[in-house]
C-alpha positions as CSV (number, residue, x, y, z in Angstrom):
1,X,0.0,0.0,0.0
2,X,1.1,3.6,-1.1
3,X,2.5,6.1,1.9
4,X,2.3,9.7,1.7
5,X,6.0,9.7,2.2
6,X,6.6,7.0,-0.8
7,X,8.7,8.5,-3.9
8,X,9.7,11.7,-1.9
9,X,13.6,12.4,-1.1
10,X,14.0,13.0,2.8
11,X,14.0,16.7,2.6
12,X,10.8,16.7,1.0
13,X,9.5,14.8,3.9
14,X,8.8,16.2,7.2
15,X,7.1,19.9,8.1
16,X,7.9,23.4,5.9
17,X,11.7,24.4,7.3
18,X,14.4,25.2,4.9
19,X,17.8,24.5,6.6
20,X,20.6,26.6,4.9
21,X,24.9,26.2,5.5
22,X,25.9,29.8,5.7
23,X,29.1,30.0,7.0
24,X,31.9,28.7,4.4
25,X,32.0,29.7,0.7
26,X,29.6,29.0,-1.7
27,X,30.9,26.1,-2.9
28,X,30.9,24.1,0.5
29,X,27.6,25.8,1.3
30,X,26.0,23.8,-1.2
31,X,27.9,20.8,-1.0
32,X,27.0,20.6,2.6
33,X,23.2,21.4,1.7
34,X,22.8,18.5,-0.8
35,X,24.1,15.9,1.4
36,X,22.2,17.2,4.3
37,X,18.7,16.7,1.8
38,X,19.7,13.6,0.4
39,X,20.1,12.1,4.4
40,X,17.2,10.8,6.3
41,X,18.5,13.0,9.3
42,X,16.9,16.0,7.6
43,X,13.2,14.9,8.6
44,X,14.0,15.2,12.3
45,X,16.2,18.6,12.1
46,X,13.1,20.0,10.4
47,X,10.7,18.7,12.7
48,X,12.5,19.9,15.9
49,X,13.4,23.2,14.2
50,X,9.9,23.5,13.7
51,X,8.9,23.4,16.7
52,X,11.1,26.0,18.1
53,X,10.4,28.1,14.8
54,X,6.6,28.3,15.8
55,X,7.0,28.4,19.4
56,X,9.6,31.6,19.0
57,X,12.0,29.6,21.2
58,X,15.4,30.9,22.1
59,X,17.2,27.4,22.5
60,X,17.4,24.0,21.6
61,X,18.8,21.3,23.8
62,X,19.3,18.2,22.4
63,X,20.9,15.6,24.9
64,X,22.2,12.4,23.3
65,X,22.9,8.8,24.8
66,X,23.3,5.2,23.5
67,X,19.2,5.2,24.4
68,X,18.3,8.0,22.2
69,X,17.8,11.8,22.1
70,X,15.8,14.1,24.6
71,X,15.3,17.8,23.2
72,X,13.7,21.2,25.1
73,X,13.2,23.8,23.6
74,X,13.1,27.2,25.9
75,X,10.0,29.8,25.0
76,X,9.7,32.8,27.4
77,X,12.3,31.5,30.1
78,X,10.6,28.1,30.7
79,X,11.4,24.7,28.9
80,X,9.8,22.1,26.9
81,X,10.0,18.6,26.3
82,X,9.9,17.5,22.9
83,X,9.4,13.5,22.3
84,X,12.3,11.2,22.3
85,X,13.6,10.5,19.3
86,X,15.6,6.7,18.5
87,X,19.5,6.8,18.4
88,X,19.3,6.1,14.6
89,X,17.4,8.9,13.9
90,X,18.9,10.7,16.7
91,X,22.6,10.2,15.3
92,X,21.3,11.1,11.8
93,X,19.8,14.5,12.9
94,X,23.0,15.5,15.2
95,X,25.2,14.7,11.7
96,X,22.8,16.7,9.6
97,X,23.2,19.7,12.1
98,X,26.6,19.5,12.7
99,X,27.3,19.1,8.7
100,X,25.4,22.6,7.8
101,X,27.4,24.4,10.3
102,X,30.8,22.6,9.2
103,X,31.7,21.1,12.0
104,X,33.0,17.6,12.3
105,X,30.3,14.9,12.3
106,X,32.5,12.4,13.9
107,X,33.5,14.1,16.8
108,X,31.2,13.7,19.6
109,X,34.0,14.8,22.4
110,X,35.5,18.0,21.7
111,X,33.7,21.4,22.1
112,X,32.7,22.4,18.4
113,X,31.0,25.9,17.7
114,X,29.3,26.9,14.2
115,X,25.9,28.1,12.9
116,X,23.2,27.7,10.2
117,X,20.2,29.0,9.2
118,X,16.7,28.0,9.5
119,X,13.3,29.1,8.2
120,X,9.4,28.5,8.4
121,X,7.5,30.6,5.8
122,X,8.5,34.4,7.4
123,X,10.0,32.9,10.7
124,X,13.8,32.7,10.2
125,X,16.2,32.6,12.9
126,X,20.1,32.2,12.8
127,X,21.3,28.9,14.3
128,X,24.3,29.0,16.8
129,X,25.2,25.5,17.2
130,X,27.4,24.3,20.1
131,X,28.1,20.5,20.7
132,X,30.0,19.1,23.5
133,X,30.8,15.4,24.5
134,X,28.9,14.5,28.4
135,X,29.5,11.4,30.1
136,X,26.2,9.7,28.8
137,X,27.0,10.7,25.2
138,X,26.6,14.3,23.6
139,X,24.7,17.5,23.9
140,X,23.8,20.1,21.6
141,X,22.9,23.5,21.8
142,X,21.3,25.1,19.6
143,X,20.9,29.3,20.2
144,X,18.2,30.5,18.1
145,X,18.3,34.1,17.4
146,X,16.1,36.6,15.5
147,X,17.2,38.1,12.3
148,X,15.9,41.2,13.5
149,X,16.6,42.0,17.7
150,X,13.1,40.8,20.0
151,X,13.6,44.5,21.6
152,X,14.5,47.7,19.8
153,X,15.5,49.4,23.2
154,X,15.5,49.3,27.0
155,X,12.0,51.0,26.8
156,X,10.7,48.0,25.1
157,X,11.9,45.7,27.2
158,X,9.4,47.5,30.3
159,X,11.8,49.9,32.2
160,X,9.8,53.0,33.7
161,X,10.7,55.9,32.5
162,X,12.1,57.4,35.8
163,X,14.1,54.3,36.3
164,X,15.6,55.0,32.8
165,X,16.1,59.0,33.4
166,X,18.4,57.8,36.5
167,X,20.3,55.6,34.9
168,X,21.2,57.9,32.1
169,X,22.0,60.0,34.4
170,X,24.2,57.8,36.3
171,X,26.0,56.4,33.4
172,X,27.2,60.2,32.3
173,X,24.2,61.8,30.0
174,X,24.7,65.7,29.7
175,X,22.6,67.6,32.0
176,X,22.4,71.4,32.3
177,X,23.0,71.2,36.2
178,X,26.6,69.9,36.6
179,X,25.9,69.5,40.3
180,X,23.3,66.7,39.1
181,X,25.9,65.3,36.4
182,X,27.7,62.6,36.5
183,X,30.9,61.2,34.3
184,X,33.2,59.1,35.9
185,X,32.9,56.1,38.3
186,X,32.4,52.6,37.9
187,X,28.4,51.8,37.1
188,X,27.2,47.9,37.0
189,X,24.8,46.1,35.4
190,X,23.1,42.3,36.2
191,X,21.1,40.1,35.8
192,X,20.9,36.2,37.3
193,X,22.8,33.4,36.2
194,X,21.3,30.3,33.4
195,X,19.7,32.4,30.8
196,X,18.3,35.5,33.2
197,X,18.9,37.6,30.3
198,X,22.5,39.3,31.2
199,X,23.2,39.4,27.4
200,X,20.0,41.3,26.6
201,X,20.2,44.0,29.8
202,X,23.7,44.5,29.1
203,X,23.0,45.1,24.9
204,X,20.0,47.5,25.8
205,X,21.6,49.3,28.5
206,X,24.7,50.4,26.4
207,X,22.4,51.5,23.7
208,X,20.6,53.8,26.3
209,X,24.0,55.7,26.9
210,X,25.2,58.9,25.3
211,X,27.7,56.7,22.9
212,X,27.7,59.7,20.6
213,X,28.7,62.9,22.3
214,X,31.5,60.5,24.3
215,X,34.3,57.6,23.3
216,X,32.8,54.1,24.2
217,X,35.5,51.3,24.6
218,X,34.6,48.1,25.3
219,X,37.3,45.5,25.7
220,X,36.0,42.2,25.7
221,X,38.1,38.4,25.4
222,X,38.2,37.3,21.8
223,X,35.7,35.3,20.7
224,X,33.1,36.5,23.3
225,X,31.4,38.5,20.7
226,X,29.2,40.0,23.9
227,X,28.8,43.6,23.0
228,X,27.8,45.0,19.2
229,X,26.1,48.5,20.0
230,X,26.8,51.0,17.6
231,X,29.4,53.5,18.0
232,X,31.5,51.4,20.7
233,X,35.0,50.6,19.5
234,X,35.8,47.2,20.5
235,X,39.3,45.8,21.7
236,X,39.9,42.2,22.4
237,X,42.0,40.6,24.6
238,X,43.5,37.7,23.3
239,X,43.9,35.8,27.2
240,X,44.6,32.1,25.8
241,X,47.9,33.7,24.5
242,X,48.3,35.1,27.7
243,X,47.6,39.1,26.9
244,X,46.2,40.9,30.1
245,X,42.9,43.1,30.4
246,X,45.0,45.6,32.0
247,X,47.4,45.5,29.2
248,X,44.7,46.7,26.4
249,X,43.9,49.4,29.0
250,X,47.2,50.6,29.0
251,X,47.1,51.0,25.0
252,X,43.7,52.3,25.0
253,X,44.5,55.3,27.2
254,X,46.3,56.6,24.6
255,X,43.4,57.5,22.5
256,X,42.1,58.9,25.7
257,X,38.4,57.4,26.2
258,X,35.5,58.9,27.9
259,X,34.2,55.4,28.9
260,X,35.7,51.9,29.3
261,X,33.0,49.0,28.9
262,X,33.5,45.5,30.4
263,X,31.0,42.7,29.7
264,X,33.3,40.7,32.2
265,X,35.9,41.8,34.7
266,X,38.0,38.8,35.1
267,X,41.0,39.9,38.1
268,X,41.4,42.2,40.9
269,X,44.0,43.9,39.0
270,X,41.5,45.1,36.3
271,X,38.8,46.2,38.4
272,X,42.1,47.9,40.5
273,X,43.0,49.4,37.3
274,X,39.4,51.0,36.7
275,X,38.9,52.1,40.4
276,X,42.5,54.2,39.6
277,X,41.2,55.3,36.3
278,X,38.1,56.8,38.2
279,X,39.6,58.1,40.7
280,X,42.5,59.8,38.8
281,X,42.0,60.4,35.4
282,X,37.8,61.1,35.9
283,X,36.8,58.2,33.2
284,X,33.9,56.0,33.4
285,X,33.3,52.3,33.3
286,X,30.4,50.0,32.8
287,X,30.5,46.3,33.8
288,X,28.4,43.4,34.1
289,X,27.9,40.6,36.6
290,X,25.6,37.6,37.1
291,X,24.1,37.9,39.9
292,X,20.3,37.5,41.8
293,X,19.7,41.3,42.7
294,X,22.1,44.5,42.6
295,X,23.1,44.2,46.3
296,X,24.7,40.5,45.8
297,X,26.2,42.2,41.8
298,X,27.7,44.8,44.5
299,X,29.5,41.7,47.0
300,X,30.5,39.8,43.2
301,X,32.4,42.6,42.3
302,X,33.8,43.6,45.5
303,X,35.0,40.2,46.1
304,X,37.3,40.1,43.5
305,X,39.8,42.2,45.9
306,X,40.1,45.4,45.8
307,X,40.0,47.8,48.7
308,X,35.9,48.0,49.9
309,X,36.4,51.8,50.4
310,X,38.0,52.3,47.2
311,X,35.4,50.4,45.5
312,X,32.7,52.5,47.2
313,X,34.4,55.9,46.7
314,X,33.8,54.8,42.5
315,X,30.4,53.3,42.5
316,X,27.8,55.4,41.2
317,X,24.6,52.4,41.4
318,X,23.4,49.5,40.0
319,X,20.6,48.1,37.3
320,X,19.8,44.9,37.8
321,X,16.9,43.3,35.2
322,X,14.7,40.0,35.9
323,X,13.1,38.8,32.9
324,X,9.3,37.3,33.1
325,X,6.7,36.3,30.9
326,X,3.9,38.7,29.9
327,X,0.4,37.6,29.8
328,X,-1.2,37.0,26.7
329,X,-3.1,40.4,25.7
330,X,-5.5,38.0,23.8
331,X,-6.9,35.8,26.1
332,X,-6.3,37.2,29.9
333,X,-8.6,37.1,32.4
334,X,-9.1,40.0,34.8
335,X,-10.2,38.8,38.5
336,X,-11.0,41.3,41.4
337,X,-8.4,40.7,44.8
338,X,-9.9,41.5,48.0
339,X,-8.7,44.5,49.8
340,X,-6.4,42.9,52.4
341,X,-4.7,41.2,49.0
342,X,-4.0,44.6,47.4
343,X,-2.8,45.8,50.4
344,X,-0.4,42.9,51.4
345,X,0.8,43.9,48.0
346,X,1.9,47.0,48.8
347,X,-1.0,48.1,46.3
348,X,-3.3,51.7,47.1
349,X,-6.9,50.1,46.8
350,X,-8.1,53.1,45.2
351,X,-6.0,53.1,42.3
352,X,-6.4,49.1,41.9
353,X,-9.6,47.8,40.6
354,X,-8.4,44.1,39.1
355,X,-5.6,42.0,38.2
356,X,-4.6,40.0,35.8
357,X,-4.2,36.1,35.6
358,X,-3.8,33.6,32.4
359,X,-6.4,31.9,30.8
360,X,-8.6,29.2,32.9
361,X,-9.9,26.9,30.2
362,X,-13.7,26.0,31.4
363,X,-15.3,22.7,29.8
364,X,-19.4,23.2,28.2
365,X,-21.7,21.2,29.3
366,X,-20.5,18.0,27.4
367,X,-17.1,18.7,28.9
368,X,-15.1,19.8,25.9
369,X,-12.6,22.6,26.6
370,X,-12.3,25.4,24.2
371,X,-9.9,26.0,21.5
372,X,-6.5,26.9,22.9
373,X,-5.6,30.8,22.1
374,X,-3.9,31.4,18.5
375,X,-1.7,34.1,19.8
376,X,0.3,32.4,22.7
377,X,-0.8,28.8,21.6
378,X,-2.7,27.9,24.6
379,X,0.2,29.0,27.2
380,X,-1.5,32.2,28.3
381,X,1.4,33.5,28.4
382,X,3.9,35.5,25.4
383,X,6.9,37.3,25.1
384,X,8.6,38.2,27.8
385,X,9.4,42.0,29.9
386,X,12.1,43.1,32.0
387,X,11.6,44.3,35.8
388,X,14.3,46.5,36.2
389,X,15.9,47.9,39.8
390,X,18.0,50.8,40.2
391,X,20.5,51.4,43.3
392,X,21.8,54.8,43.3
393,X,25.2,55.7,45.7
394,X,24.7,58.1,48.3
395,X,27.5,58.4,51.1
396,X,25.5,56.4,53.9
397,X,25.3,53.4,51.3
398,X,28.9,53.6,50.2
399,X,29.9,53.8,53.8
400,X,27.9,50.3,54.3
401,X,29.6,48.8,51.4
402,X,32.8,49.9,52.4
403,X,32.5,48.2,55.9
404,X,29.2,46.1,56.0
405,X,29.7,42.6,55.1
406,X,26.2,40.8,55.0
407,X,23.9,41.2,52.4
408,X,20.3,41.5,54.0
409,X,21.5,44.3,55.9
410,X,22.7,46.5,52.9
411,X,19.4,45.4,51.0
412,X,17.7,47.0,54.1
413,X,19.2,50.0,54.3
414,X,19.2,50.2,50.0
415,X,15.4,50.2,50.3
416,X,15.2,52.5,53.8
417,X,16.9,55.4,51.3
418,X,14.2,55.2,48.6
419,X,15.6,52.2,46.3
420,X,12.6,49.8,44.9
421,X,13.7,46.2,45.1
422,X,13.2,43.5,42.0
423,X,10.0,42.4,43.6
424,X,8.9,46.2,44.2
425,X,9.2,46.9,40.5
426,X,7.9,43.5,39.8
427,X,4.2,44.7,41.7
428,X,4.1,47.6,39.6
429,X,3.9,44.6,36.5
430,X,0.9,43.3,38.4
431,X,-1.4,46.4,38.5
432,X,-0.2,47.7,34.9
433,X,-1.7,44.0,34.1
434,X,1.5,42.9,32.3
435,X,1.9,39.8,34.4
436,X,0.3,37.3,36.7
437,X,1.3,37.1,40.5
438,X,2.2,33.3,40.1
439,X,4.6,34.7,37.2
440,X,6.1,36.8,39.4
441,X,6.6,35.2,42.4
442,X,8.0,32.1,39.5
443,X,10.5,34.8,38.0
444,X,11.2,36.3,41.2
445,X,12.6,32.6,42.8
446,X,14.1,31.7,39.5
């Protein structure tokens, strides 16, 4: 009996992706690309691409043993499983990957970076493929990003716009009181560790700063490829042959920049280095740290070993940015707290009539549930906004830090002198109706 499959070549088989090699010259493009069609293994790189195509998801993981393949993909923040494939099929689809991105299909030890590209009808998204030998076998990464960024600027990803006057203001922006002006001192940003969206605070914060009336350097290691903002020059540092951070610095004095921009800061000596650059030459730098809130992004930095006081006497604050899903605009349901809720919340009554939750599918009569929602496929939830908190320096707090080792007590006394917490900011999500308390309180422990 005829299939639907019979007389079709394997990468006619399988849903609508179009996998392309992008990354050597033409010629071993489309060598790469035929022998990727004419392999069986194409069927299940479309299928789980497809997923993630039509799910927006931002990763891939593939994890593969002598019993098969497990795969996730990650929409919003949160992951899902994808069914097991068998290790034939499973080995196929890793060498089909692995083969568009050039990479060697026969080693499943050794690190091996490279990327693709992969598109559904108008969804296309560039491939960055990472695969690494585990104990049990392989895993593959698979970073799946937009041809065009998800957020044009900080102000899409949700800041306020006070929070977003004080930063500019604390990371040098012009202002025509000088007494209110500030242009040198050290100024970090964070976010938490495992995908807490570092990369996307750190991209959208530089590209809120006055990069064009001042010289931005960034020096970065090679091959971290962590910062592209216009209109920052970028210096690497070459550290596996053994050149120093504070070496570039050194050379990049010369050309005598406004502002010194460090996705990482790897050794006491460098963040020495920029502490003395503040202090004595009146330049700027902005760094970034993984880290749960800005009060432990304060104790990361300051435990790489330089003098508390002199670390204090350069802060000028903190931004630190949670990500968490928004609920769907399509199908959220409004629901009225009672009073003592709002006000547990830290809500005024008065100005709060409802909140927001997800959808909470009902079954008719005949107990049928409805049709999931087209725009966030049933999740209730889509996309995803940033809750951002700003600590500015005053003298009391840079006192603390200078001599006040534990944590909960500097958060304290951050919040007696007017600085919102995460989960402050984060109730201000609730009664704009952006997000769903079990959403916060999910991103807040995350």
């Amino acid at each position: 009996m005829a299939t639907d499959t019979e007389g079709l070549s394997p990468n006619e088989m399988g849903p609508p992706v179009d996998v392309r090699s992008t990354t050597g010259d033409n010629s071993a493009n489309q060598t790469a690309e035929i022998q990727c069609r004419q392999s069986m293994g194409i069927v299940p790189v479309k299928q789980v691409l497809y997923e993630a195509l039509v799910q927006d998801a931002e990763r891939l993981l593939i994890d593969c043993t002598v019993q098969g393949a497990t795969s996730q993909i990650e929409v919003d923040g949160l992951w899902q499983q994808l069914p097991m494939l068998d290790p034939q099929n499973a080995t196929m689809m890793v060498a089909v990957m692995k083969t568009l991105a050039h990479l060697n299909a026969n080693d499943r030890v050794n690190e091996q970076r490279g990327e693709f590209t992969a598109n559904s009808g108008e969804i296309g998204r560039r491939c960055h493929i990472t695969s690494v030998g585990t104990q049990t076998g392989e895993r593959i990464i698979i970073k799946l990003e937009p041809k065009k960024p998800r957020f044009k600027s900080i102000q899409q990803l949700g800041i306020r716009d006070e929070v977003l006057e004080e930063f500019k203001r604390l990371t040098g922006k012009y202002m025509e009181d000088t007494s209110q002006q500030v242009h040198t001192g050290i100024f970090i940003v964070s976010a938490p560790a495992n995908g807490g969206g570092l990369t996307t605070a750190w991209t959208h914060a530089l590209g809120a700063t006055d990069r064009f009336m001042r010289d931005f350097f960034c020096l970065e290691q090679k091959g971290l490829k962590e910062t592209d903002v216009e209109n920052i020059h970028l210096e690497e540092v070459d550290v596996a042959a053994g050149q120093k951070f504070t070496t570039v610095i050194d050379k990049v004095k010369l050309r005598e920049p406004d502002v010194y921009v460090l996705p990482q800061v790897p050794d006491k000596e460098t963040l020495d280095t920029l502490c003395d650059e503040a202090l004595n030459n009146n330049r700027m730098s902005i760094i970034a740290v993984n880290a749960i809130d800005g009060i432990e992004a304060i104790h990361k930095i300051r435990s790489l070993g330089v003098a508390p006081d002199k670390l204090a006497k350069c802060l000028n604050g903190v931004m630190h940015m949670r990500l968490c899903r928004k609920l769907c605009e399509n199908c959220k349901q409004p629901f009225q707290p009672g009073a003592q809720y709002i006000q547990q919340l830290g809500l005024p009554p008065s100005h709060v009539q409802v909140l927001y939750q997800h959808f909470q599918p009902v079954p008719d009569e005949k107990g049928n549930l409805p049709e999931p929602c087209e725009a966030c496929s049933g999740r209730g939830f889509k996309g995803r906004t940033g809750i951002f908190e700003l600590i500015t320096m005053d003298d009391q707090l840079r006192q603390a830090i200078a001599t006040q080792p534990d944590l909960n007590a500097l958060r304290q006394l951050a919040q007696q002198l007017g600085n919102k917490s995460t989960q402050q900011e984060g109730i201000l999500h609730l009664a704009q109706g952006i997000t769903s308390i079990q959403e916060l309180q999910r991103a807040m422990s995350s």
